[in-house]
C-alpha positions as CSV (number, residue, x, y, z in Angstrom):
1,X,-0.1,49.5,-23.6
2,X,4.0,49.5,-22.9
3,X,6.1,47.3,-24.7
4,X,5.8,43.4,-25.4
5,X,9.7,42.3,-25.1
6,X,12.4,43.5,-23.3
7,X,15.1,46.2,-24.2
8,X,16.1,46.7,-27.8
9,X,15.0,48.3,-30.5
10,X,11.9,46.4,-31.9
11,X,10.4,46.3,-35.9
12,X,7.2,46.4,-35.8
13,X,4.0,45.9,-38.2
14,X,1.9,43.3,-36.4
15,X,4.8,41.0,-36.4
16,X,8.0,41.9,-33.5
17,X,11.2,41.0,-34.1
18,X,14.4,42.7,-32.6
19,X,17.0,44.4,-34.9
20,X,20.0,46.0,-34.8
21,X,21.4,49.4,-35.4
22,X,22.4,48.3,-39.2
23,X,19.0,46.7,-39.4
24,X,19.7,42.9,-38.9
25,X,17.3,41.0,-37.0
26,X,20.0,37.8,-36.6
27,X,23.9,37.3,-36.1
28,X,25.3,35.5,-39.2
29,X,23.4,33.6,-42.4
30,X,20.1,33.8,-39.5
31,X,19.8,30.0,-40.4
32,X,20.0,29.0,-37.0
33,X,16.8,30.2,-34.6
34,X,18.9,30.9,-31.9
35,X,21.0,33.3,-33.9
36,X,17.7,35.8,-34.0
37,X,18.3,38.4,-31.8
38,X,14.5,38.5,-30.3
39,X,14.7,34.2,-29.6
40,X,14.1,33.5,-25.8
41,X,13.1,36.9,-25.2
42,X,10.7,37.4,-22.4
43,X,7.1,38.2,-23.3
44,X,5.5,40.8,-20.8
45,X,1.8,41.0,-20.1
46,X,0.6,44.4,-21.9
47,X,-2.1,45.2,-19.1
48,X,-3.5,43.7,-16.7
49,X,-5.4,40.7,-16.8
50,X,-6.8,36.7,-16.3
51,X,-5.2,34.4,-18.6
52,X,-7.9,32.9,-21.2
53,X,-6.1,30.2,-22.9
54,X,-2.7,29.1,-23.2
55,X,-1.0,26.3,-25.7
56,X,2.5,25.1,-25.1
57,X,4.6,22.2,-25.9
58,X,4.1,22.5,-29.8
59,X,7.8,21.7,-31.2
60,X,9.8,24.2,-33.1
61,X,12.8,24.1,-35.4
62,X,16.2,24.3,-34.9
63,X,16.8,25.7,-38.1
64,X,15.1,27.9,-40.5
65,X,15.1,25.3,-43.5
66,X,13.6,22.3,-41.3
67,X,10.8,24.5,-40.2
68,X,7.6,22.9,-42.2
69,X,6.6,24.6,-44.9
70,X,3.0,24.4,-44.5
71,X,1.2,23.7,-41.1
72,X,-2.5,23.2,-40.4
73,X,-4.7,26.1,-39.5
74,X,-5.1,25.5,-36.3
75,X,-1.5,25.1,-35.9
76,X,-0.2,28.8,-37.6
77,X,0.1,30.2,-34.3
78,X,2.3,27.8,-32.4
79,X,2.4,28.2,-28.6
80,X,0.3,31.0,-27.5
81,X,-1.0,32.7,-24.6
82,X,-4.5,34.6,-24.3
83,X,-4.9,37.1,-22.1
84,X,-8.5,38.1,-21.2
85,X,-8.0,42.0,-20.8
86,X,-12.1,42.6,-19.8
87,X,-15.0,44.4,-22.4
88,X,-14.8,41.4,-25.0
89,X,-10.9,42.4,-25.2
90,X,-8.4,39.7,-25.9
91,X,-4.5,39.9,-26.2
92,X,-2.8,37.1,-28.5
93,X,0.9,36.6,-28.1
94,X,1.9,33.8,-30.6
95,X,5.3,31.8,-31.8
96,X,6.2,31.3,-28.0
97,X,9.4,29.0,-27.2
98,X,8.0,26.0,-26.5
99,X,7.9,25.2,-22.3
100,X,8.4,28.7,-22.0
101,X,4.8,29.8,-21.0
102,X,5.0,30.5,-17.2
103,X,1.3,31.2,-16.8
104,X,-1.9,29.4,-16.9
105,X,-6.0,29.3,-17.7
106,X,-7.6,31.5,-14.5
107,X,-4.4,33.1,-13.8
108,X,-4.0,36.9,-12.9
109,X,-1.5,38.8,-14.3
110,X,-0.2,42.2,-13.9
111,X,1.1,44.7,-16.8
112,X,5.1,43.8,-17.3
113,X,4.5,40.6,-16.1
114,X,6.9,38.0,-18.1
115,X,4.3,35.2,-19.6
116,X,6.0,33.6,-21.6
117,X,9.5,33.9,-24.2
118,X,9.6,34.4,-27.9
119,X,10.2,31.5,-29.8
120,X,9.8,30.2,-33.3
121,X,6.7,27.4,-33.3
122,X,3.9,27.6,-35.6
123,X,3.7,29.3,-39.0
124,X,6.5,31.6,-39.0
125,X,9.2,32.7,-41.4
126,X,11.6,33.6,-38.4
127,X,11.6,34.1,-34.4
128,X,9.1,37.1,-33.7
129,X,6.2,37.5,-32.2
130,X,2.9,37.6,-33.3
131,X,0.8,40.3,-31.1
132,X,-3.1,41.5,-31.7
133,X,-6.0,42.0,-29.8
134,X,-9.7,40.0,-31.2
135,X,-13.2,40.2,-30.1
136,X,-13.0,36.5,-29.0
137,X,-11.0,33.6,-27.0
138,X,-9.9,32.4,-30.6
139,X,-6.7,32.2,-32.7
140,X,-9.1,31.4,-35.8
141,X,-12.1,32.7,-35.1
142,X,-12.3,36.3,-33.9
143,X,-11.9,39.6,-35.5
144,X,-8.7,41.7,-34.8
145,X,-9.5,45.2,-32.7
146,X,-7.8,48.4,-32.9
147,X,-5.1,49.0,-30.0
148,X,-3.0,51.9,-29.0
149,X,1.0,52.0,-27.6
150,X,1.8,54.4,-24.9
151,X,5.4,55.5,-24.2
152,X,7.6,54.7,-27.3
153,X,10.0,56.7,-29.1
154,X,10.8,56.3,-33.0
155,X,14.3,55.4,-34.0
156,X,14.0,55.2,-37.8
157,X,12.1,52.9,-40.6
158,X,12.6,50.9,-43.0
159,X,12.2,52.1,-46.2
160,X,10.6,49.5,-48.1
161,X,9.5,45.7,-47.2
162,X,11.9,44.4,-49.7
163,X,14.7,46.3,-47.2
164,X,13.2,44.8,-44.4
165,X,13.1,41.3,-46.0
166,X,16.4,41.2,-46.7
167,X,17.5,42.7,-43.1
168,X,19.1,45.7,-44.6
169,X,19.7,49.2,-42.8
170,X,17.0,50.8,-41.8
171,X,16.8,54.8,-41.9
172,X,17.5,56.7,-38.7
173,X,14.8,59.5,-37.8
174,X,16.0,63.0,-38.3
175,X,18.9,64.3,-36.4
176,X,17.8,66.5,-33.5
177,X,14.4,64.7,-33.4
178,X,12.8,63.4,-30.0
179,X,10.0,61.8,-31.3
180,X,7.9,59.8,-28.3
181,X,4.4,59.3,-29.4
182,X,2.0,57.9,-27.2
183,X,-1.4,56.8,-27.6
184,X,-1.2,55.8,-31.2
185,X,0.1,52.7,-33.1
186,X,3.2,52.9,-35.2
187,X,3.3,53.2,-38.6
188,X,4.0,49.6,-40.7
189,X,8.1,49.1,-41.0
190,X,8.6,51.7,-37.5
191,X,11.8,50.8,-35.8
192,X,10.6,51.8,-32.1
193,X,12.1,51.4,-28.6
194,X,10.4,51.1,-25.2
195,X,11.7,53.1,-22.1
196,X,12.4,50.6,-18.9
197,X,9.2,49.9,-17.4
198,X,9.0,52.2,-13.5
């Protein structure tokens, strides 16, 4: 699978969220969601496939502090889009901007195709985006699947979560080093970056 957002370098454990070369992830206090570097990013389609399920129009804070502190289940993902990839393989790409989703239920999409921009709706402690594959058409109910990244290189890492938390720097990778794995998943506080799709 390439990468899910455009250029930049990109955090990732589960959760995306652009970040900068002295490890923000916002301009300023980060108070206002438009101030996240990632916000209104466009969302590309992993791989090819038919779009399962889609929800859109559920509202999202301007701010940080007005986002509510506790939202229903069936709510914690906020606008999302399914993607039915084939072989009981779904893709889940939550916290979408709200009217951002530019696909539909049926639709076919092809790998790099935008679907939709990151946002900040559901339960969410900041603009990112929430990406897994499940075993079933479900936010709730399905079971999370391995999954592999082709074609990314390793910038660095945080080196704790507290350091992450707090949007501190982050450590570069060894000088000299040319590390692009592929076919693997990065390690939980990688700082990655995705070549330009050909």
């Amino acid at each position: 699978m390439d990468g899910l957002l455009g250029r930049q370098p990109l955090i990732t454990f589960g959760d995306e969220r652009k970040v900068d070369e002295q490890g923000k992830y916002f301009d300023g206090d980060g108070l206002n969601v438009k101030d996240w570097y990632g916000y209104g990013a466009e969302v590309l389609a992993v791989m090819d496939g038919v779009v399962a399920a889609t929800r859109d129009g559920y509202p999202e804070s301007a701010t940080l502090a007005k986002n509510p502190a506790r939202i229903e289940p069936e709510y914690a993902s906020g606008n999302y889009v399914a993607l039915d990839l084939g072989t009981g393989h779904y893709a889940f790409y939550e916290h979408l901007k709200p009217g951002s989703i530019r696909v539909k239920p049926g639709d076919h999409v092809r790998r790099g195709s935008v679907i939709g921009l990151l946002g900040y709706t559901g339960e969410s402690t900041g603009p990112h985006l929430h990406f897994h594959i499940s075993d079933n058409n479900s936010p709730l109910n399905a079971e999370g699947l391995p999954y592999q990244l082709q074609g990314f290189k390793i910038l660095g890492v945080y080196p704790s979560i507290e350091t992450f938390g707090k949007s501190l720097l982050w450590s570069l990778a060894s000088v000299g080093s040319d590390v692009k794995p592929n076919g693997e998943f990065p390690a939980p506080l990688t700082v990655v970056d995705f070549p330009e799709s050909p």
